[in-house]
MARZAKOL-673845 format. One line per 8 residues: their letters; for each residue x, z negated, y of C-alpha. Coordinates in steps of 0.5 Angstrom, whole numbers. Layout:
residues N
A = X Z Y  ...
end
This chain:
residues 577
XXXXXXXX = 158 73 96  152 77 101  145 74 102  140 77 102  135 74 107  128 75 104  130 72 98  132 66 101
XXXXXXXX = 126 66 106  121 66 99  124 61 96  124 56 102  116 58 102  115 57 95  118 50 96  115 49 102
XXXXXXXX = 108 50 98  109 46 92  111 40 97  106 34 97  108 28 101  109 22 97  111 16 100  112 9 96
XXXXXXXX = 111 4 100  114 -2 98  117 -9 101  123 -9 99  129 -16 100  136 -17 99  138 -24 94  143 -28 99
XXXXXXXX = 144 -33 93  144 -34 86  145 -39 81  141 -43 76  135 -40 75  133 -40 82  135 -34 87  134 -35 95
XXXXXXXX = 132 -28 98  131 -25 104  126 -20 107  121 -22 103  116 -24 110  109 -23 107  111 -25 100  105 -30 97
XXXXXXXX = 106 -36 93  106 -36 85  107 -28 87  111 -24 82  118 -20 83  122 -15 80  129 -15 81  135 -10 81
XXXXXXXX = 135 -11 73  128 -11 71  128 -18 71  121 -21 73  121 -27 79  116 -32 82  116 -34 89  117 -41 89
XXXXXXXX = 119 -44 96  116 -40 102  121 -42 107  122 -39 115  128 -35 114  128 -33 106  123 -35 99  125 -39 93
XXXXXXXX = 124 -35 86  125 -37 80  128 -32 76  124 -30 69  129 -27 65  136 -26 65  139 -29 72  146 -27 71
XXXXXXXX = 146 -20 71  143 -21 79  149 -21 84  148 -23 91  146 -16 95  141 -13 89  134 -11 91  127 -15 90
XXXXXXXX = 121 -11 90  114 -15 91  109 -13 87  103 -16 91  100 -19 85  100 -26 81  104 -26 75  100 -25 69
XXXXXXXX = 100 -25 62  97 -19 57  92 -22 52  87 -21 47  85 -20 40  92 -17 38  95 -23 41  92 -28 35
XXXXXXXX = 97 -29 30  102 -28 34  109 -31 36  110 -31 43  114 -32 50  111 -34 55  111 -28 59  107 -25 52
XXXXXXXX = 113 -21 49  112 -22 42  119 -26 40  116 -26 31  120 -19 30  113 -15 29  113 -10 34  110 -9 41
XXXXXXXX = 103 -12 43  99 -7 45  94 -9 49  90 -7 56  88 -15 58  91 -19 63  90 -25 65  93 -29 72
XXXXXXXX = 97 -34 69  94 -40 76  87 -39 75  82 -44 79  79 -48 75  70 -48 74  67 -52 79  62 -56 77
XXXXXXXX = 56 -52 77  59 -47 71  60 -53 66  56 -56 61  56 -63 59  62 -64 53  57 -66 47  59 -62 41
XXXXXXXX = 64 -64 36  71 -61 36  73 -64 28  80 -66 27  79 -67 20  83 -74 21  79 -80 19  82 -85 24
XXXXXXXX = 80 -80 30  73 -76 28  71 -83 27  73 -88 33  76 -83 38  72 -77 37  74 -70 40  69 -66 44
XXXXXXXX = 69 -59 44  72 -58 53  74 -65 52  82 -67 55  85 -72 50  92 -74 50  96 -76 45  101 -80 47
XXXXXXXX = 107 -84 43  114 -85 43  119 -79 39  118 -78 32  111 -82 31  107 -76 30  104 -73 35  105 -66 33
XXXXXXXX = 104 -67 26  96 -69 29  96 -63 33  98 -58 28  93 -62 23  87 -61 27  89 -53 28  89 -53 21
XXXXXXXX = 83 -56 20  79 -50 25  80 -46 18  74 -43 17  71 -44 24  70 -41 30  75 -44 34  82 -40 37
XXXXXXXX = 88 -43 38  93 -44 42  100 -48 40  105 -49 46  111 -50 44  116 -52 51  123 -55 51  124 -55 42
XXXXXXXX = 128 -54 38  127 -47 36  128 -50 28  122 -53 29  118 -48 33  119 -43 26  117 -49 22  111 -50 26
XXXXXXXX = 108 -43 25  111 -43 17  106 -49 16  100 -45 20  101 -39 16  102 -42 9  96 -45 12  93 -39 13
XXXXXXXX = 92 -42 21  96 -36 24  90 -31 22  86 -36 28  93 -37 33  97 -36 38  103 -39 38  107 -39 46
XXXXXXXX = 114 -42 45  118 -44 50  124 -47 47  130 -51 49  135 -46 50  131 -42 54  132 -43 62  127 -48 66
XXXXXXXX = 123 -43 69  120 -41 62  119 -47 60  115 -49 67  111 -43 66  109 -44 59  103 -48 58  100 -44 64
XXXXXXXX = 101 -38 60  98 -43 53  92 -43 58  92 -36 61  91 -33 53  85 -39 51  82 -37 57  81 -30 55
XXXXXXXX = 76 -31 50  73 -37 54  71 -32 59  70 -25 56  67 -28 49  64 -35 51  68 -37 44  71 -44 44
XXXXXXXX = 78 -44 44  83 -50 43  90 -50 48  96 -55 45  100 -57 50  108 -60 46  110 -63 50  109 -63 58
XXXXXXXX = 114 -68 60  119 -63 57  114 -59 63  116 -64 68  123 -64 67  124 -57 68  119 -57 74  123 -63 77
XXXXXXXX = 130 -59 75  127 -52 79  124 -56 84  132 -60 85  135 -53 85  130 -51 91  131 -57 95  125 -60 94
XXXXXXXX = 124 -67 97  125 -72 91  121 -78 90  120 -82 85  125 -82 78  128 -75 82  121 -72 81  117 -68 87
XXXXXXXX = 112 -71 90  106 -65 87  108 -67 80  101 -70 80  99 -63 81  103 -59 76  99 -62 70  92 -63 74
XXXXXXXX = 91 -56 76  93 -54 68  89 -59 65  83 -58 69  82 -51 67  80 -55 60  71 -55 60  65 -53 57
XXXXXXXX = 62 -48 60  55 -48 62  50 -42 57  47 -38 62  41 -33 59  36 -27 61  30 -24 59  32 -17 54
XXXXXXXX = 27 -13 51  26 -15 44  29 -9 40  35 -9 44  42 -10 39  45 -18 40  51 -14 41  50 -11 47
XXXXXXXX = 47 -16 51  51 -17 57  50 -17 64  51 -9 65  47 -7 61  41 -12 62  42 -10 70  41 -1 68
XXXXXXXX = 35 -2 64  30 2 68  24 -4 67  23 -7 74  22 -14 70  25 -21 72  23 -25 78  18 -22 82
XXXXXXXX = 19 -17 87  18 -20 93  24 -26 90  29 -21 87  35 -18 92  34 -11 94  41 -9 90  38 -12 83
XXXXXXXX = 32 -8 80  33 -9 73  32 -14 68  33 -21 70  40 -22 69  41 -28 74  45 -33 71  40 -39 69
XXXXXXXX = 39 -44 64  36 -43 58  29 -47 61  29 -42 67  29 -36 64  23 -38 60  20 -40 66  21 -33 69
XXXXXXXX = 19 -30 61  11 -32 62  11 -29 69  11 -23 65  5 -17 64  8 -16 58  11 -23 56  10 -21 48
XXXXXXXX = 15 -15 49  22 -19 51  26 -25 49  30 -30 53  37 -28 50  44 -33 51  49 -28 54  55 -27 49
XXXXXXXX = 60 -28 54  58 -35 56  58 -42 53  65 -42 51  69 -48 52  77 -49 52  80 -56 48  86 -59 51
XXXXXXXX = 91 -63 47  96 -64 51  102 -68 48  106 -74 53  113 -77 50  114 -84 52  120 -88 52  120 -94 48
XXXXXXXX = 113 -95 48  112 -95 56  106 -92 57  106 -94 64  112 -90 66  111 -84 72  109 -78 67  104 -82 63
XXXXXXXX = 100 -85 67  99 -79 72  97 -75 65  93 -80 62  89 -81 70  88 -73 69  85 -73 61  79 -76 58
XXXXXXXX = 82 -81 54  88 -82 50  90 -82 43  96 -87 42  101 -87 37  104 -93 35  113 -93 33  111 -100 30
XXXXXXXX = 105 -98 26  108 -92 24  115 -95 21  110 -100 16  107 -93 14  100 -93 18  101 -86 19  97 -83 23
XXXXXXXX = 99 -90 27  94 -90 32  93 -96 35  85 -97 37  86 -102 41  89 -98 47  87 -90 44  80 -88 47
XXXXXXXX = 76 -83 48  71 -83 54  66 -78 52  65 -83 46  59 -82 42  56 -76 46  61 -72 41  60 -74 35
XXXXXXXX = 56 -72 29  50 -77 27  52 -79 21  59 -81 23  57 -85 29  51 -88 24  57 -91 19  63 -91 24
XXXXXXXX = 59 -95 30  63 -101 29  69 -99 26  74 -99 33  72 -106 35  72 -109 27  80 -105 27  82 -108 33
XXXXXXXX = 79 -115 31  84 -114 26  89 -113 29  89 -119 33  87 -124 27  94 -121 23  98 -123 28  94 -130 29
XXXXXXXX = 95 -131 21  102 -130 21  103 -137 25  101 -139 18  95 -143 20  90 -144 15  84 -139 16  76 -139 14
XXXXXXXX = 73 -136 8  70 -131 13  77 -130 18  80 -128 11  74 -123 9  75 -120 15  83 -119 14  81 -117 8
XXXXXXXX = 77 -113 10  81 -110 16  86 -109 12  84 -105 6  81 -101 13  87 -99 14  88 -96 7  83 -92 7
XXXXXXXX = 85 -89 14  92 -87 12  92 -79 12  98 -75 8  100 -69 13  96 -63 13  91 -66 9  85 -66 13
XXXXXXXX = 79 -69 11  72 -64 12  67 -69 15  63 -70 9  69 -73 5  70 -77 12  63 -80 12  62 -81 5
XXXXXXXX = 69 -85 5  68 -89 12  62 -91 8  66 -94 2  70 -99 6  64 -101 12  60 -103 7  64 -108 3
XXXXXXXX = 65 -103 -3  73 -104 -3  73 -112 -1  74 -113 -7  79 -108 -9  87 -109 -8  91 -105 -3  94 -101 -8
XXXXXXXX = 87 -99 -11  84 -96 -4  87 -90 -5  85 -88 -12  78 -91 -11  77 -85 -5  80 -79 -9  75 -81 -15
XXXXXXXX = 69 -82 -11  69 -76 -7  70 -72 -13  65 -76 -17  60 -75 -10  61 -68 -10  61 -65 -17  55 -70 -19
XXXXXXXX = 51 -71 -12  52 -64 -8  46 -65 -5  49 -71 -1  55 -67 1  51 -60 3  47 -65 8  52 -68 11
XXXXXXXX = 56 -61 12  50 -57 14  45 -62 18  51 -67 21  46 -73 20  45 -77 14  38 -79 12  35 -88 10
XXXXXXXX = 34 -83 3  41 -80 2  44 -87 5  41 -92 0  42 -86 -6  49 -87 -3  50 -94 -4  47 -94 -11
XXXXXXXX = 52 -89 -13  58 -91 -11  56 -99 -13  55 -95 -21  61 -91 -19  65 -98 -17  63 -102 -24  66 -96 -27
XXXXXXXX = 72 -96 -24  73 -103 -24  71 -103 -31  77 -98 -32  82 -100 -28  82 -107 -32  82 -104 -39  88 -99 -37
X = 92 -107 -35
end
């Protein structure tokens, strides 16, 4: 074969000529061992804690240990298709979750591949799975209810919208039937949720999201499953990734969102099992010594953010407000020149409350043409509802007791109370919230007041008069009382009550309407009223609904209403005997 040289020359031209230097520059390690879940790799110097990896087969990694010679990685995915001497590249990110609307209604794992057979996720968002919790300067007081719709907690453990309640009790007491019955009842509401599912059955998970979506709660929820058979790694990232998708519309939406966490002592096994394999020092109950820190940086994401406003022209959209457009507008209006930094020449845009930008609006020549407007994207607040497993009723174990010191009050579900069919077993004596009354609705703390103590009074005086002691005629009264209390404080599950049934029910029994009444009647007489109240006196419902409060009038019309609808009911309960 003869070659000819121009032909060859040319060729090396045109290579030469299209050539463009593209150099991918990339920290590369090599794994030195691996096993468990946890690999040990080498080369990875400049590697940053939480950082996410990519190994060899395409799983994903999170630096967990930084150590002189190698880091600790946790592997996200199939760990047993890594051998020893397989490539880990750095990403020099944090790892992250996809978020979004497109997430609402669906079922995901916890690094936000939807696991419900309904396709591929599409969508441009993301969000840190560690994020830094608002300081104290960002954040609201916690002052706006978040109803539950379950009688015995709007009414003496009130839940506040940015509020960290705990629910807290041993297996099979009732925990997770509370948290999907208060999802339930944010139907028609303004609330996303959130439900983290780590270390369950998987029988259960499917379940749960049957019952939401027989519900109708899908079309408002996301639903993060980390289950039993999936390797700790995910079930330690789980909640983070539970908070990461609330977050998303907490701070792009300002909307209030509600992240259910069940249950974080599957959280902390898992934690403890990752930290073990890592050779982490163990302390108490083999768990490592920053457990604490596992929950508290999850749980402190959880608040209310403050309302931040700005002064826009009146005829601006409501749904264009945001900072961008309020800080382009040519006006060179706000604060005044000579207090506005050099870089900011557009509308006021600083973020204040509500009283400053009104401040800064009378300082206007032409104040008559511009409003104070809410920006859209704050005030929003993240609930959390984290459930804690006990052990025969030991709250004061190593895991309770760092949750219970980090939330706002607990909800503690009683094994005892439960098995005599007080359900939801709450036990008042021990349950609290520490926002108290400052997040609950007047016409409830108008009739619930006293309710909490009154229970647990009774409680006291039912193990007294079971000495057989003869009691007082007012000892007997107040039993009688307390224990038709608890009667009408029983709650079928994923029933949740609407506040008004729940005020004009309380109501009933604090006055003394049901004294008189047996046990067994309780429950009849609540159904009758409340439809009696809402087919005859809508008027009273509508106030209670739209305004939260009940008024001296509508309160004495109530009392003679359910006094004429008592002797009627009497009336027809003996004639039926």
């Amino acid at each position: 074969m003869k070659f000819r040289v121009d032909e060859i020359t040319s060729v090396i031209t045109e290579e030469i000529r299209q050539y463009r230097g593209q150099v991918d520059v990339a920290e590369v390690g090599t794994v030195l061992e691996v096993g468990d879940g946890i690999a040990r790799v080498y080369g990875l110097s400049n590697a940053m804690a939480s950082e996410r990896v990519e190994f060899e087969n395409g799983a994903n990694g999170q630096v967990f240990n930084l150590e002189e010679n190698s880091v600790g990685v946790v592997v996200l995915g199939d760990y047993l298709g890594i051998k020893e001497g397989d490539e880990v590249r750095r990403t020099g990110e944090l790892l992250s979750v996809p978020v979004g609307e497109k997430m609402i209604g669906r079922v995901v794992d916890p690094l936000g591949r939807p696991i419900d057979g309904k396709g591929v996720i599409e969508t441009p968002h993301r969000q840190p799975m560690e994020f830094k919790a608002p300081g104290i300067a960002e954040r609201q007081p916690v002052n706006e209810p978040l109803q539950t719709g379950i009688k015995a907690i709007d009414s003496m453990i009130p839940i506040g919208r940015g509020q960290r309640e705990l629910i807290i009790g041993d297996r099979k007491t009732g925990k997770t039937a509370i948290a999907i019955d208060t999802i339930i009842n944010q139907k028609g509401g303004d609330v996303i949720c959130v439900y983290v599912a780590v270390g369950q059955k998987e029988s259960t998970v499917v379940s749960v999201v049957e019952k939401l979506r027989e519900c109708g709660a899908m079309d408002y929820t996301i639903v993060v499953s980390a289950s039993a058979s999936d390797p700790a790694p995910l079930q330690y990232i789980a909640p983070y990734a539970g908070a990461a998708l609330a977050e998303y519309f907490m701070y792009k939406q300002g909307r209030a969102t509600l992240c259910i966490y069940d249950d974080l002592t599957k959280q902390a096994h898992a934690y403890r099992q990752l930290s073990l394999l890592l050779r982490r020092p163990p302390g108490r109950e083999a768990y490592p010594g920053d457990v604490f820190y596992l929950h508290s940086r999850l749980l402190e994401r959880s608040c209310k953010l403050r309302e931040e406003y700005g002064v826009v022209p009146k005829d601006t959209p409501a749904n264009s407000i945001d900072r961008s457009i309020v800080k382009k507008h040519p006006q060179g209006l706000g604060a005044p020149a000579e207090h506005r930094p050099d870089d900011d020449r557009g509308l006021y845009h600083r973020p204040h409350g509500k009283h400053k930008a009104e401040t800064w609006l009378k300082t206007l020549s032409d104040k008559d043409k511009y409003q104070v407007h809410k920006f859209p994207d704050s005030g929003g607040s993240m609930t959390a509802l984290p459930v804690i497993e006990t052990m025969e009723g030991e709250v004061s174990a190593y895991i309770p007791t760092n949750v219970i010191s980090i939330t706002d009050g607990q909800i503690y579900l009683e094994p005892d109370l439960f098995f005599a069919g007080v359900r939801p077993a709450v036990n008042v004596g021990i349950s609290v919230s520490r926002v108290g009354g400052n997040a609950q609705r007047k016409a409830m703390k108008k009739i619930a007041g006293s309710l909490r103590l009154d229970l647990a009074s009774y409680r006291e005086l039912e193990a007294f008069a079971q000495l057989g002691t003869e009691l007082d005629a007012t000892t007997q009264r107040q039993l009688d009382r307390g224990a038709r209390m608890v009667e009408l404080l029983k709650q079928p599950q994923y029933a949740p009550f609407p506040l008004a049934d729940q005020v004009v029910s309380i109501f009933a029994g604090s006055k003394g309407y049901l004294d008189s009444l047996a046990n067994n009647q309780v429950r009849a007489f609540e159904t009758e009223l409340l439809k009696h109240v809402s087919d005859e006196f809508p008027e009273i419902m509508d106030e209670i609904k739209t305004k939260g409060e009940l008024s001296d009038e509508m309160t004495a019309k109530l009392s003679k209403l359910i006094e004429n609808f008592k002797s009627r009911f009497v009336a027809k309960a003996g004639a039926k005997k």
